[in-house]
C-alpha positions in Angstrom: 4.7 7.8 -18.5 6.1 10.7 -19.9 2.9 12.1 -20.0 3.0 12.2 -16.6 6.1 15.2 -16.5 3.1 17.2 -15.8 0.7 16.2 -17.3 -3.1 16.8 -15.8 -6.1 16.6 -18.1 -10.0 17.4 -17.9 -12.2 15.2 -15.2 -14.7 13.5 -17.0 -17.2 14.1 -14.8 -17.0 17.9 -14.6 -16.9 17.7 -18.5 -20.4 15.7 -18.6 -21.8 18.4 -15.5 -20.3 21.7 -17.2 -21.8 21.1 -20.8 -25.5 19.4 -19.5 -26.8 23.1 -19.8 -25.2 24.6 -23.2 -27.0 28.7 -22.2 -25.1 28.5 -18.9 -21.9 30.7 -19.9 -18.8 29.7 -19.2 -17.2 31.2 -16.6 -14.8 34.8 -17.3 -13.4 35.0 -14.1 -12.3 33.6 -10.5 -13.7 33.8 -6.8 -11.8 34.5 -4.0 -12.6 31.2 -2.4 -11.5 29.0 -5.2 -8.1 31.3 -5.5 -7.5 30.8 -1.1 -8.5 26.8 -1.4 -5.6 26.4 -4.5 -3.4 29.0 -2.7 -3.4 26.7 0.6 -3.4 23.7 -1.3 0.3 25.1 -2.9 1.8 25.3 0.5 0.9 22.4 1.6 2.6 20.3 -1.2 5.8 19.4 -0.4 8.7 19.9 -2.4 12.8 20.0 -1.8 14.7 22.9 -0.6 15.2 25.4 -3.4 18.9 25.3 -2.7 19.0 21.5 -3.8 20.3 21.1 -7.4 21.0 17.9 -7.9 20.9 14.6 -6.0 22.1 11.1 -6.9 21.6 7.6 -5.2 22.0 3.6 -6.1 18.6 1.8 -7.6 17.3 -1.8 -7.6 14.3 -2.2 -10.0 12.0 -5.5 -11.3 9.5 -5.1 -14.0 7.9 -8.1 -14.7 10.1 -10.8 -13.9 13.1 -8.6 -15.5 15.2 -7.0 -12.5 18.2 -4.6 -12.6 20.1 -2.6 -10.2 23.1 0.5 -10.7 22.9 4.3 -10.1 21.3 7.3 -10.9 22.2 11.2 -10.9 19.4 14.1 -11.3 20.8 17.8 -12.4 17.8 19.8 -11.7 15.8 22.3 -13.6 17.6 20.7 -16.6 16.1 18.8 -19.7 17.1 15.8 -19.5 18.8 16.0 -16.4 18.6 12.6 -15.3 20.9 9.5 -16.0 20.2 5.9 -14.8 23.7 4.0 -14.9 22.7 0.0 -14.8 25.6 -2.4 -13.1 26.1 -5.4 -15.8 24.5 -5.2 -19.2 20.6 -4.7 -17.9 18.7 -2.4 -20.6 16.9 0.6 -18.4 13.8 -0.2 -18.8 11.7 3.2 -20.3 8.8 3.3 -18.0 10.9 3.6 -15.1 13.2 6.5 -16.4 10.0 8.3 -17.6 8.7 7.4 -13.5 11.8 8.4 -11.4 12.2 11.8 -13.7 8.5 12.8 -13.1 8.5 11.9 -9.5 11.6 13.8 -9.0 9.9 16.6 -11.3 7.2 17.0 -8.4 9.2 18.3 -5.6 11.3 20.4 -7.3 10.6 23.8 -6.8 10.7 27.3 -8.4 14.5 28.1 -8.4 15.9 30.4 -6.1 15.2 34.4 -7.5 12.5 33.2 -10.0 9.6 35.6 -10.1 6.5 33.8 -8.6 4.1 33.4 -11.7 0.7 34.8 -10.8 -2.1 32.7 -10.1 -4.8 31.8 -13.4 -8.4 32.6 -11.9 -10.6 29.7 -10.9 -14.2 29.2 -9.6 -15.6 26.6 -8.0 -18.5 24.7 -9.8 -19.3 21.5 -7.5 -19.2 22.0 -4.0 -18.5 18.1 -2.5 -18.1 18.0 1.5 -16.7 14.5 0.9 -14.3 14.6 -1.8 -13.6 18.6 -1.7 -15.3 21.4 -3.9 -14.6 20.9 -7.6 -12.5 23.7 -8.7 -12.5 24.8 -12.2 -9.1 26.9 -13.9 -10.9 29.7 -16.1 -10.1 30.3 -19.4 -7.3 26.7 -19.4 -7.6 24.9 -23.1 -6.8 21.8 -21.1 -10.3 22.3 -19.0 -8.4 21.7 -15.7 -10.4 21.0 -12.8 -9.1 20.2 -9.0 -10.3 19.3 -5.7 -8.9 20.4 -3.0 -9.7 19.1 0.7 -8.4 19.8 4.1 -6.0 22.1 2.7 -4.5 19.1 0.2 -4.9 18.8 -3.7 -6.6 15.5 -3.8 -7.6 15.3 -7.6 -6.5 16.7 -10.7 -8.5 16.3 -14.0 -7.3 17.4 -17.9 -7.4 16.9 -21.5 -4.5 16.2 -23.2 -4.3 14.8 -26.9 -7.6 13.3 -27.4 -8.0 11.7 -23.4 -9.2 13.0 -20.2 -7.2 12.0 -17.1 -7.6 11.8 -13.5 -4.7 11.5 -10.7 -6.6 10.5 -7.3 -4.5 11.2 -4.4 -5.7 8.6 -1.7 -2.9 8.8 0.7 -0.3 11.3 2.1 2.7 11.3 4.3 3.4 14.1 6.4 6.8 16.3 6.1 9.1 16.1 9.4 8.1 19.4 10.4 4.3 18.4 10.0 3.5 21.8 7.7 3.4 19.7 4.0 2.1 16.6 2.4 4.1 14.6 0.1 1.4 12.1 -2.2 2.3 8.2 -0.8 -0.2 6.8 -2.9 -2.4 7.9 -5.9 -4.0 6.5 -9.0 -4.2 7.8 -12.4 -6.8 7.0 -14.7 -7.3 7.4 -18.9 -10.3 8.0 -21.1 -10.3 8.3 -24.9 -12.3 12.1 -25.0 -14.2 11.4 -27.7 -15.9 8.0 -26.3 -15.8 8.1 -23.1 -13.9 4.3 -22.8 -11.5 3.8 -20.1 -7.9 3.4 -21.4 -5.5 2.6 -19.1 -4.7 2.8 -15.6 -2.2 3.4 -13.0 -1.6 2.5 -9.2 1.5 4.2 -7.4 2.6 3.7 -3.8 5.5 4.8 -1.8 6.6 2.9 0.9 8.9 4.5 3.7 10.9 7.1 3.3 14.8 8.3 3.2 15.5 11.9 5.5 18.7 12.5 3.2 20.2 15.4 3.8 16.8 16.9 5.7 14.7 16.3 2.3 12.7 13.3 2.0 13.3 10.8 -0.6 11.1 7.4 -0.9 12.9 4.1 0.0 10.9 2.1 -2.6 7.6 2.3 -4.9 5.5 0.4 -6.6 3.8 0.9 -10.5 0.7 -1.5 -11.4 -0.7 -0.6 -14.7 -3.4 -2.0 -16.2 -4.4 -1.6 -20.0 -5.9 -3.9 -22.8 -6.6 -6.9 -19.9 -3.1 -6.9 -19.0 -0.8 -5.9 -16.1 1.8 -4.7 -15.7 4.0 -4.0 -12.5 7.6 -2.2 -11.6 9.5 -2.1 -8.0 11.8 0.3 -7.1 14.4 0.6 -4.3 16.7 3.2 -3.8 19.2 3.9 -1.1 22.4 6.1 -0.6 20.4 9.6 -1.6 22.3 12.3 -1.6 21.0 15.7 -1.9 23.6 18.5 -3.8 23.3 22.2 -2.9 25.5 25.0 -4.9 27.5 25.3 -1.4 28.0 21.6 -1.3 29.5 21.4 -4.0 31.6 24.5 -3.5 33.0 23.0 -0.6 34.2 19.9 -2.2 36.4 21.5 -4.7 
């Protein structure tokens, strides 16, 4: 799952409708509509305060018959910033360290004073009223494609290492001041590049949420992979968040 630390390959699809014509040039540069669909799409996505920079909490996981439970303690903007303590002798399973460090990844945002990077140009080159225009990044060795509808990023396609992947967002809960989308529930599915054969794929829910400190946190998820005719599944319950700021931790010195 570490893939996943943001990861986001080429959509299969858009590969098989960009190259059926090989004299159509590839595009050189964006539209303004493609840039103001992204641009919305950004604000919309809902991430932490920028003053947060660290949080911790207690965790109760099960993967495959094989439970555990102890703590955990994120340092953001840090490599390797999380630990998972487990209570007893329970090994940490892999696949949910790699899952609880790329969820918390996704709502951290740019740190306070950081320049904002510019935008890569995009175009769009399907327009879908159903599942939202098909957005293209110009010029991205990783062939990224998006689609973005009623203001949300619903799908993100890539190529990464020989395999395409897709992340399907199919539900979202709303922030409590109603102005962002946090993804509840998405899928994420694998392709070896060169044959086209599905690989491996993944179903991820949330289920309630924690208002910790004014951020929101997920009370528990849920991981069902499915690869080689086998499944695979891992809970996760978490409680006691607690959400660090640089003042916070001023003040308790």
């Amino acid at each position: 799952m570490k893939r996943y630390l943001w990861i986001l390959g080429v959509l299969w699809l858009a590969g098989t409708m960009l190259h059926a014509d090989d004299s159509k040039p590839a595009p050189t540069k964006g539209d303004s509509r493609a840039a103001a669909l992204l641009q919305e799409a950004a604000k919309t996505r809902y991430t932490w305060s920028p003053d947060v920079t660290a949080l911790s909490g207690k965790i109760v996981w099960e993967k495959d018959g094989q439970a555990g439970s102890g703590t955990f303690r994120s340092v953001l903007r840090k490599r390797g910033g999380l630990t998972i303590t487990a209570e007893g002798d329970p090994q940490v399973p892999a696949e949910l360290k790699d899952h609880v460090a790329s969820m918390i990844s996704h709502r951290v945002p740019t740190a306070p004073g950081t320049a904002e990077r510019p935008q890569s140009p995009s175009v769009i080159v399907v327009e879908d009223e159903e599942r939202g225009p098909l957005i293209l990044t110009v010029g991205d060795p990783m062939q990224s494609t998006q689609r973005v509808k009623d203001g949300k990023l619903v799908q993100v396609n890539r190529m990464m290492a020989g395999k395409r992947f897709t992340i399907d967002v199919t539900e979202f809960e709303k922030s409590p001041d109603g102005q962002r989308v946090y993804p509840a529930a998405f899928t994420v599915t694998w392709w070896d590049a060169s044959t086209g054969k599905k690989i491996e794929k993944q179903h991820y829910t949330t289920h309630g949420f924690h208002l910790a400190d004014g951020q929101m946190f997920p009370k528990s998820e849920k991981v069902v992979s499915e690869k080689d005719g086998k499944r695979s599944t891992l809970e996760i319950t978490y409680s006691d968040i607690k959400f660090e700021t640089a003042q916070s931790r001023a003040g308790s010195k």
